[in-house]
N, CA, C and O atoms as a GROMACS GRO file, in nm:
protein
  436
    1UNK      N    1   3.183  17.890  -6.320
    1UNK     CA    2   3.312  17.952  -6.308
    1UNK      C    3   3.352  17.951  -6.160
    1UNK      O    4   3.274  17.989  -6.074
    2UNK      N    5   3.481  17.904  -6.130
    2UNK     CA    6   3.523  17.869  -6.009
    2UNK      C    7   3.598  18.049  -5.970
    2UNK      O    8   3.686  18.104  -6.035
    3UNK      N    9   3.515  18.112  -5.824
    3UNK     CA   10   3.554  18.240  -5.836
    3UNK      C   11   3.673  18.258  -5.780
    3UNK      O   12   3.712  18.372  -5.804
    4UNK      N   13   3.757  18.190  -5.710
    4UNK     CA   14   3.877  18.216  -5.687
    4UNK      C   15   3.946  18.220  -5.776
    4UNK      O   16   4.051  18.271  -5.738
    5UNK      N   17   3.951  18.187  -5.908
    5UNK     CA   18   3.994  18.195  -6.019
    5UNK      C   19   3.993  18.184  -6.122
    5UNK      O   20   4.067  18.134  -6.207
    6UNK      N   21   3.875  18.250  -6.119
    6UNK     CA   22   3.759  18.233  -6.255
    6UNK      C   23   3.813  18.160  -6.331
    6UNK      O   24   3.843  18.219  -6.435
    7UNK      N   25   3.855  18.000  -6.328
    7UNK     CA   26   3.847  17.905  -6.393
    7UNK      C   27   3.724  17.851  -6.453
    7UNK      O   28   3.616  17.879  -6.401
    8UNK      N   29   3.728  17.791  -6.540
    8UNK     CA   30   3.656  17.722  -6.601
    8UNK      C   31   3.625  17.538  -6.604
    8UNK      O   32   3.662  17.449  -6.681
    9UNK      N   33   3.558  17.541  -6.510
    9UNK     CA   34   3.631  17.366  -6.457
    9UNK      C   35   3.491  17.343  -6.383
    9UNK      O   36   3.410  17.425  -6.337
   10UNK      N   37   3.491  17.190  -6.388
   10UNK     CA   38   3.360  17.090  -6.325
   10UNK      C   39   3.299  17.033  -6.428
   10UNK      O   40   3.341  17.023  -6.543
   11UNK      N   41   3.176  16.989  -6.373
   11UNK     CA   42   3.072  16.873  -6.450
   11UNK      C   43   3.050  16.921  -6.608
   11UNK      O   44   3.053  16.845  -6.705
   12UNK      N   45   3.022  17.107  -6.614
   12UNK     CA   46   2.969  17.061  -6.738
   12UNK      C   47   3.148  17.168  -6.814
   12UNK      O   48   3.142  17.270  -6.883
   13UNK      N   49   3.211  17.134  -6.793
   13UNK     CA   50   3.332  17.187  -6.879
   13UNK      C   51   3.409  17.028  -6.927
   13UNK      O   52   3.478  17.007  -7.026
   14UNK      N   53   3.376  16.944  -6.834
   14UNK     CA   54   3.381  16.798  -6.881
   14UNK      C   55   3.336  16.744  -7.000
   14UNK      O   56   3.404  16.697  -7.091
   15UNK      N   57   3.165  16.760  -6.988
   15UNK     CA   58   3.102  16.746  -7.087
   15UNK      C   59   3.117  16.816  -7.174
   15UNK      O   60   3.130  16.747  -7.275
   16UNK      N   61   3.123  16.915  -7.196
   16UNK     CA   62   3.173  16.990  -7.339
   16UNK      C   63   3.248  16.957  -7.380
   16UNK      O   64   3.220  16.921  -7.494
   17UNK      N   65   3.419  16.930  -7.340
   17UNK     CA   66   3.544  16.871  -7.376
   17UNK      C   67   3.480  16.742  -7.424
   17UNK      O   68   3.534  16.699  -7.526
   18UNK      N   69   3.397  16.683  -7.386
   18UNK     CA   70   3.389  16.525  -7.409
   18UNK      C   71   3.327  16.515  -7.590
   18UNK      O   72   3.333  16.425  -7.674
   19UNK      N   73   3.287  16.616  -7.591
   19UNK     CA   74   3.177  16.653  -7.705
   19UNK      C   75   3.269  16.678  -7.884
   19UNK      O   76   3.220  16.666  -7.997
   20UNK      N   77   3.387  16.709  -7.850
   20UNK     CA   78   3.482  16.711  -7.939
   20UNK      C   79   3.627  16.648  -7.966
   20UNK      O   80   3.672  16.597  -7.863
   21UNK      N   81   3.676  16.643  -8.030
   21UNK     CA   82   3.823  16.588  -8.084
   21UNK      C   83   3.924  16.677  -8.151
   21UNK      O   84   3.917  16.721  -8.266
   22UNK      N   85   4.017  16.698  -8.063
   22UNK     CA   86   4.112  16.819  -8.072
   22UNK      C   87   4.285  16.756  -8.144
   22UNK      O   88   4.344  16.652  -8.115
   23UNK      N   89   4.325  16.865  -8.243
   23UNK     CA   90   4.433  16.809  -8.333
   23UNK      C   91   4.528  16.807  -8.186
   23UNK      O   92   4.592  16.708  -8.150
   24UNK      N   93   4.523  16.918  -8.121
   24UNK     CA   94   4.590  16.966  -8.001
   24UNK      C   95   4.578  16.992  -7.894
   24UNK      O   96   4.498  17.082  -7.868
   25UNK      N   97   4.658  16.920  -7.773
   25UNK     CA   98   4.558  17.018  -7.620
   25UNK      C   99   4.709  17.084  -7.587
   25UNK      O  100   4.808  17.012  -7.601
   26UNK      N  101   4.720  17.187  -7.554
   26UNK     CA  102   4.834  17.258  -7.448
   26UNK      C  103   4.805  17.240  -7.265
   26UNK      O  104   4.721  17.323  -7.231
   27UNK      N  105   4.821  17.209  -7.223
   27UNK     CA  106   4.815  17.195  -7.093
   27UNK      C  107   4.913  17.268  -6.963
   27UNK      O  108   5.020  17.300  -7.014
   28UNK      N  109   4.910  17.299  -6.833
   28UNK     CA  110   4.955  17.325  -6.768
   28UNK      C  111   4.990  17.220  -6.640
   28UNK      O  112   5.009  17.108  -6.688
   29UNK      N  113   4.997  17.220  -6.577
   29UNK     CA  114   5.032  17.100  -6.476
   29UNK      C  115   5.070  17.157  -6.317
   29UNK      O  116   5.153  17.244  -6.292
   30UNK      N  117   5.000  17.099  -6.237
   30UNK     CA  118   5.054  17.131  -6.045
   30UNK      C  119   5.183  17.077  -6.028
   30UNK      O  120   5.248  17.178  -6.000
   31UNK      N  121   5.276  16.968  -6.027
   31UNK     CA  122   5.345  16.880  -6.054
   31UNK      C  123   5.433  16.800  -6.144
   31UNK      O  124   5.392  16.786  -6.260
   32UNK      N  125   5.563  16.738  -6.105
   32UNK     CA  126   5.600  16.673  -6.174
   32UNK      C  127   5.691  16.583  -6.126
   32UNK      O  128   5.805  16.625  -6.107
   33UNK      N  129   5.665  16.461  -6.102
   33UNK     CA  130   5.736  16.343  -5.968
   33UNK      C  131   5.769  16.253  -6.114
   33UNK      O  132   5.694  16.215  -6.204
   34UNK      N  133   5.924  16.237  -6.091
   34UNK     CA  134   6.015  16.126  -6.169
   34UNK      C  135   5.913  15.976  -6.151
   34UNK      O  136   5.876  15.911  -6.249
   35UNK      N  137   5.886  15.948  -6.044
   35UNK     CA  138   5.801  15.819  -6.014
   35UNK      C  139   5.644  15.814  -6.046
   35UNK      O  140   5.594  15.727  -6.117
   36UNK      N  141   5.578  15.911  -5.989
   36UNK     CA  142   5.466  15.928  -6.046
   36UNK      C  143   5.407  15.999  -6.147
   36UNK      O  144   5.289  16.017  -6.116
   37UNK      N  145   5.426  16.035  -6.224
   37UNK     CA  146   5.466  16.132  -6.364
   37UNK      C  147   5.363  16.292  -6.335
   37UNK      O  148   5.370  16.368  -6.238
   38UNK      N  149   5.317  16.297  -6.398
   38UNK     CA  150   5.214  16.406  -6.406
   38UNK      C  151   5.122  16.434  -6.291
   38UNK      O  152   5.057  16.334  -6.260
   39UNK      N  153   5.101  16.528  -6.226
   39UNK     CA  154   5.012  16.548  -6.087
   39UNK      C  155   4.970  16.671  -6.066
   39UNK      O  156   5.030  16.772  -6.103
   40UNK      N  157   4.844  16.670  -5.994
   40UNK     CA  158   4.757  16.794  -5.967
   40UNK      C  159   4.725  16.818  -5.860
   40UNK      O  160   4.715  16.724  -5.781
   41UNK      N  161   4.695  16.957  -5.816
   41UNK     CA  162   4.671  16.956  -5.645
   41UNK      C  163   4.473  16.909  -5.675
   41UNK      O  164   4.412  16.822  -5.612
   42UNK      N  165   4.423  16.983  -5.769
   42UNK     CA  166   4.258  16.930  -5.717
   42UNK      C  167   4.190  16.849  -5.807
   42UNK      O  168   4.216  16.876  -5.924
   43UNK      N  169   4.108  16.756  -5.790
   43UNK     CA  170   4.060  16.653  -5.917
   43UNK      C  171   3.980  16.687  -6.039
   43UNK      O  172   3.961  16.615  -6.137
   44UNK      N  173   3.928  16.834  -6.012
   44UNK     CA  174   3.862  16.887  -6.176
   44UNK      C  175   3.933  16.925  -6.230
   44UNK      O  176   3.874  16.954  -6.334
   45UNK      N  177   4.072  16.963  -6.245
   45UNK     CA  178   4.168  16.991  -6.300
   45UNK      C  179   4.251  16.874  -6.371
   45UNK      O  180   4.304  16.879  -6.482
   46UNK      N  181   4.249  16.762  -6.276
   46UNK     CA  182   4.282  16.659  -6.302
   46UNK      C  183   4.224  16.586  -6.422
   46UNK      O  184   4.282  16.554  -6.527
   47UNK      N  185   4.091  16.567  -6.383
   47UNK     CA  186   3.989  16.527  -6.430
   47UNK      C  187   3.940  16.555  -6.628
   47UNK      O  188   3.913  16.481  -6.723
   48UNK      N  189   3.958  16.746  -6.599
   48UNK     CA  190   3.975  16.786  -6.751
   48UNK      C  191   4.071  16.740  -6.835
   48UNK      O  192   4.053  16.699  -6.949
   49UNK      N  193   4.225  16.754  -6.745
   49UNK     CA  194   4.338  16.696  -6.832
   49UNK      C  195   4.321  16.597  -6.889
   49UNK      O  196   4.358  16.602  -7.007
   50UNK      N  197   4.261  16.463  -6.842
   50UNK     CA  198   4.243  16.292  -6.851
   50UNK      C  199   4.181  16.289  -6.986
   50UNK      O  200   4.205  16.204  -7.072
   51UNK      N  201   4.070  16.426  -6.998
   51UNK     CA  202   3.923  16.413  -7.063
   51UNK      C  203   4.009  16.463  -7.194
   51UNK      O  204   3.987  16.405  -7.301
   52UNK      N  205   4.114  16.574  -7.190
   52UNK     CA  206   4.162  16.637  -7.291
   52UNK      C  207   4.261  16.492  -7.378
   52UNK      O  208   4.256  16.447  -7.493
   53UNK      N  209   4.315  16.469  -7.299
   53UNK     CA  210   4.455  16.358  -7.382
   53UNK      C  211   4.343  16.293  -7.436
   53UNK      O  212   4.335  16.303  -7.559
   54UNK      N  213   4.246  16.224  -7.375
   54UNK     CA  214   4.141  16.119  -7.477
   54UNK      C  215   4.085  16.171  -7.593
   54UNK      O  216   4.037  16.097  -7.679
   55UNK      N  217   4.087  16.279  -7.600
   55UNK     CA  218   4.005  16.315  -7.709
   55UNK      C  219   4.088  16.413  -7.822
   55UNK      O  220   4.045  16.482  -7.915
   56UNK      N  221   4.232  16.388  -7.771
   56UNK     CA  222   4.321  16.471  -7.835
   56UNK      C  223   4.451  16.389  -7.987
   56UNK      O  224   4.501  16.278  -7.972
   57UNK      N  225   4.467  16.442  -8.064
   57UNK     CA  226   4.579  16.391  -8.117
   57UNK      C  227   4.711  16.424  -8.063
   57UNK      O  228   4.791  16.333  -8.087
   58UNK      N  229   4.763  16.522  -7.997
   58UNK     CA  230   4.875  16.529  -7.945
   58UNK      C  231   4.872  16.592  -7.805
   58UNK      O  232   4.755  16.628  -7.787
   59UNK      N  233   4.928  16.615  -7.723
   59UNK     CA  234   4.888  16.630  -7.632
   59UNK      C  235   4.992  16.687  -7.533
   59UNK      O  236   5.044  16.603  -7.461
   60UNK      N  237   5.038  16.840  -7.515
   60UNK     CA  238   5.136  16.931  -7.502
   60UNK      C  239   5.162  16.984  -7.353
   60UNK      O  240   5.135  17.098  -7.315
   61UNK      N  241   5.211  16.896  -7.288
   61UNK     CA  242   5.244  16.977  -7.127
   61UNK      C  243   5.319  17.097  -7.126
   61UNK      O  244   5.421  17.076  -7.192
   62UNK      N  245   5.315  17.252  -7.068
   62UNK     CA  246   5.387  17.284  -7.012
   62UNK      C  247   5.403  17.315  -6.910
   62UNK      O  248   5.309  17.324  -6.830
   63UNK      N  249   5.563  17.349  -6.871
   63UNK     CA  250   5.579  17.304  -6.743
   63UNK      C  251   5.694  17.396  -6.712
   63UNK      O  252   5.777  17.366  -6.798
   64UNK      N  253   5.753  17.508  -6.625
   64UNK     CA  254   5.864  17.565  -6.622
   64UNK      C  255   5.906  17.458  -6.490
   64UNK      O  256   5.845  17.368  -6.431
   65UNK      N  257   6.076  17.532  -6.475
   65UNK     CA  258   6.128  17.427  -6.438
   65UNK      C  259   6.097  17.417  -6.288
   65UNK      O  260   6.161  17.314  -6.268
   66UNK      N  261   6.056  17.442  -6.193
   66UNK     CA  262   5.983  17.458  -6.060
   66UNK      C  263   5.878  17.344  -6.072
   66UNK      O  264   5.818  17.312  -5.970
   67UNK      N  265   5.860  17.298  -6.156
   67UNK     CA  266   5.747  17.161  -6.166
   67UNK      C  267   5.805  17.040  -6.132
   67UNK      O  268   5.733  16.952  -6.083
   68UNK      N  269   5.912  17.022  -6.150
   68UNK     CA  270   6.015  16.912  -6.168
   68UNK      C  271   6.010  16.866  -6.035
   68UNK      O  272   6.001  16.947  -5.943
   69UNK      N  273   6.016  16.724  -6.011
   69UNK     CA  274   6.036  16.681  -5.865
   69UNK      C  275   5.972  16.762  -5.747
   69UNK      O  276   6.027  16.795  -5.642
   70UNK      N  277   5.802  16.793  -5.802
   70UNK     CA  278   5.710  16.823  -5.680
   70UNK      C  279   5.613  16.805  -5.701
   70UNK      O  280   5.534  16.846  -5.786
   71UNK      N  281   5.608  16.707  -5.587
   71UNK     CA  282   5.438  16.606  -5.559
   71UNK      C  283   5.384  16.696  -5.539
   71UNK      O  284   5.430  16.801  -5.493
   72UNK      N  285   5.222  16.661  -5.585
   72UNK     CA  286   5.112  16.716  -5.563
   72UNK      C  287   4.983  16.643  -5.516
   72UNK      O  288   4.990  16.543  -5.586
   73UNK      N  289   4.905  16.633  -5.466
   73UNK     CA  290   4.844  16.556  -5.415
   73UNK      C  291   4.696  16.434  -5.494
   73UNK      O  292   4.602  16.361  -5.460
   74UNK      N  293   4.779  16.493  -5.628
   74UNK     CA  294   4.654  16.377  -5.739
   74UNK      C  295   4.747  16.322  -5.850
   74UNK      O  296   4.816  16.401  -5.914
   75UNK      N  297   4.750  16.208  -5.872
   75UNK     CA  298   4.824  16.184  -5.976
   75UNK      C  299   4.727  16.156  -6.082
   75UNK      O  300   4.636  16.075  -6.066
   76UNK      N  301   4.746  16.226  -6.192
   76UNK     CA  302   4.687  16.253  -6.311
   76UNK      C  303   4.714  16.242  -6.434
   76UNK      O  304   4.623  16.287  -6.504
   77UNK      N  305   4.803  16.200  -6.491
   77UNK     CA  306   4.847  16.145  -6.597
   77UNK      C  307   4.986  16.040  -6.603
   77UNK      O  308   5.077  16.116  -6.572
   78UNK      N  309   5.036  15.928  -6.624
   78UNK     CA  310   5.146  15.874  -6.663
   78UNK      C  311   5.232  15.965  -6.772
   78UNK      O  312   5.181  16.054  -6.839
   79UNK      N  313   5.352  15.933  -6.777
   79UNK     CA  314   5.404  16.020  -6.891
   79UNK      C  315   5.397  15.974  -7.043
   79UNK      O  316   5.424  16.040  -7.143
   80UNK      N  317   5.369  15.887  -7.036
   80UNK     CA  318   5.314  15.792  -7.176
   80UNK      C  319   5.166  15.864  -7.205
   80UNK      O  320   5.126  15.861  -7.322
   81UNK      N  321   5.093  15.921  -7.114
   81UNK     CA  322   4.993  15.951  -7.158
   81UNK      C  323   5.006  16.106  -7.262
   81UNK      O  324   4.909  16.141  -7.329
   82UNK      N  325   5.100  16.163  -7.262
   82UNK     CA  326   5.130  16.292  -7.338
   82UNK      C  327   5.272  16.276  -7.475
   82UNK      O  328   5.360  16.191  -7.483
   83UNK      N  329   5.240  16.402  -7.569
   83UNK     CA  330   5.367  16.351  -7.645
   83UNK      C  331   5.430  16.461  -7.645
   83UNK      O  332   5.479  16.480  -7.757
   84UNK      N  333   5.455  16.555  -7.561
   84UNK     CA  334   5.529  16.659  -7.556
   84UNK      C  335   5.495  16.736  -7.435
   84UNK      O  336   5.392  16.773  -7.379
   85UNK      N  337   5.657  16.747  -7.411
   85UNK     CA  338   5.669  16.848  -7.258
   85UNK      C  339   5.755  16.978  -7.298
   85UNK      O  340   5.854  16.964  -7.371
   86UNK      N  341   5.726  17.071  -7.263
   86UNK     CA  342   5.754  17.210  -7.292
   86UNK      C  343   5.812  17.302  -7.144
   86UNK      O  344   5.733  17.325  -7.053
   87UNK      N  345   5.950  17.345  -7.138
   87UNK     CA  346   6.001  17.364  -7.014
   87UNK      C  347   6.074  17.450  -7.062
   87UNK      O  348   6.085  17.472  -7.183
   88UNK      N  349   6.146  17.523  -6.948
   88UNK     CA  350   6.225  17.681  -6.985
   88UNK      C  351   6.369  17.652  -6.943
   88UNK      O  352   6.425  17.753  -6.900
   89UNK      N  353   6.450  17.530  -6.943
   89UNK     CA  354   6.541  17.464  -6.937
   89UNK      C  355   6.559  17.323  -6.920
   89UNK      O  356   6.461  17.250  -6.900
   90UNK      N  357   6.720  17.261  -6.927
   90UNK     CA  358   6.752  17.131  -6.993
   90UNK      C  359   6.721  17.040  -6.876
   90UNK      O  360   6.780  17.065  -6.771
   91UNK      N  361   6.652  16.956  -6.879
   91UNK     CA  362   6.618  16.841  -6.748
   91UNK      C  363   6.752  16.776  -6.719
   91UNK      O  364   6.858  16.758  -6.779
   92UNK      N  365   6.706  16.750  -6.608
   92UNK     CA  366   6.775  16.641  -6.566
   92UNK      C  367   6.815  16.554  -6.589
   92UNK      O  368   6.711  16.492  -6.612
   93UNK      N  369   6.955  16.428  -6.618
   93UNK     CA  370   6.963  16.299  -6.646
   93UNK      C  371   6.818  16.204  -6.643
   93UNK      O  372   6.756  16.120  -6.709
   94UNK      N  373   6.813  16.263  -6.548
   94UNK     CA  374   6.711  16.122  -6.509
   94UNK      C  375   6.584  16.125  -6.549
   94UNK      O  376   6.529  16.015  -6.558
   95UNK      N  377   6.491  16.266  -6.589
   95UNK     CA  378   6.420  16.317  -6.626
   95UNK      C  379   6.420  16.270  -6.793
   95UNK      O  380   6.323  16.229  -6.857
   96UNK      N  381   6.549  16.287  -6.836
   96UNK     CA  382   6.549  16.238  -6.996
   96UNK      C  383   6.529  16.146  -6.986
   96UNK      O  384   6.441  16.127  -7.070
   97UNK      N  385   6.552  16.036  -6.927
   97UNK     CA  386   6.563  15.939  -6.939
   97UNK      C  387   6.442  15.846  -6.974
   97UNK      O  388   6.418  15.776  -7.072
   98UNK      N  389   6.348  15.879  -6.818
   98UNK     CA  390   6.248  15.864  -6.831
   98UNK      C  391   6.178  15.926  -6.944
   98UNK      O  392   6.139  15.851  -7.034
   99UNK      N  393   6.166  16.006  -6.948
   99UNK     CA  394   6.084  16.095  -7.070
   99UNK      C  395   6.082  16.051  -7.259
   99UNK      O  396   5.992  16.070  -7.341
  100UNK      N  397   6.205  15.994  -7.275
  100UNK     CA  398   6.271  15.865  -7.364
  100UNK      C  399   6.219  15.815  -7.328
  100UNK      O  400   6.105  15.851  -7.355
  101UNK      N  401   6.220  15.702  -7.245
  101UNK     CA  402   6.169  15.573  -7.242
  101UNK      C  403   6.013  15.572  -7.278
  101UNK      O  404   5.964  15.479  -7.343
  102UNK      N  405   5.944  15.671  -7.236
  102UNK     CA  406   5.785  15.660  -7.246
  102UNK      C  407   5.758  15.728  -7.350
  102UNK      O  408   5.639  15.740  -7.383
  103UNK      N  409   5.859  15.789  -7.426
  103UNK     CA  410   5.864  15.855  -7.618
  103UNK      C  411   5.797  15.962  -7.621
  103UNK      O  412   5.706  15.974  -7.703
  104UNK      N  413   5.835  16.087  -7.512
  104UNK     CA  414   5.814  16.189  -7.511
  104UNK      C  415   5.914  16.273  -7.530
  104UNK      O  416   6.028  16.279  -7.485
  105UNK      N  417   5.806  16.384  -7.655
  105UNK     CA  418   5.928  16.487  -7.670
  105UNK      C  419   5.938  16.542  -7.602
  105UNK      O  420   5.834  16.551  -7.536
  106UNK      N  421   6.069  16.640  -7.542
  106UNK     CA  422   6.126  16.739  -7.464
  106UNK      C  423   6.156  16.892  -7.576
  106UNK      O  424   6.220  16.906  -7.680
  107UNK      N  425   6.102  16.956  -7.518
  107UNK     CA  426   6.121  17.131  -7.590
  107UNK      C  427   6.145  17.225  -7.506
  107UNK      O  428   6.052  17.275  -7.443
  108UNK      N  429   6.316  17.281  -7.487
  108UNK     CA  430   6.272  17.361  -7.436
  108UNK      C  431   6.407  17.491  -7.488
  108UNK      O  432   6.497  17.452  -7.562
  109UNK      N  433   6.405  17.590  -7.455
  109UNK     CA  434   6.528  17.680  -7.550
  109UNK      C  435   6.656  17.656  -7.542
  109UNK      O  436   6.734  17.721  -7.611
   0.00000   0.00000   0.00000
């Protein structure tokens, strides 16, 4: 357990995730760059996400809208790699756009 925030993250939270096949992952995210899609500030975080979509049938970002157009210093998923993004308002043109093109759903109220 990582004590700054008693997360749950590293070598063996990897391996456990690796150990099963999930109908669903919900996820959270550091980031969200129109160009580089999905991003994290540290790589075990990163790292779990990668481990979760592989072993997942669907695969659920959320994201309020403060995520949008801010790099973070790991890029960690393409947006093709997820099938649903979950946000607390309507994106951007350009954001749909992309988000269409790579056949992700958008949800948000």
């Amino acid at each position: 357990m990582r004590r700054t925030d008693n997360a749950l993250i590293g070598p063996h939270t990897l391996e456990f995730a690796r150990q099963f096949h999930y109908d669903i992952a919900f996820m959270g995210i550091g980031g969200i760059d129109l160009d580089l899609g999905l991003m994290d500030y540290q790589e075990p975080e990163a790292m779990l996400r990668r481990t979760l979509v592989r072993h997942c049938a669907r695969s659920v970002v959320l994201a309020d809208d403060g995520k949008f157009g801010h790099r973070t210093f790991i890029n960690t998923l393409p947006f093709a790699a997820i099938t649903t993004l979950v946000t607390n308002r309507a994106l951007s043109d350009e954001f749909v756009t992309r988000l269409e093109k790579d056949h992700v759903d958008t949800l948000y109220p």
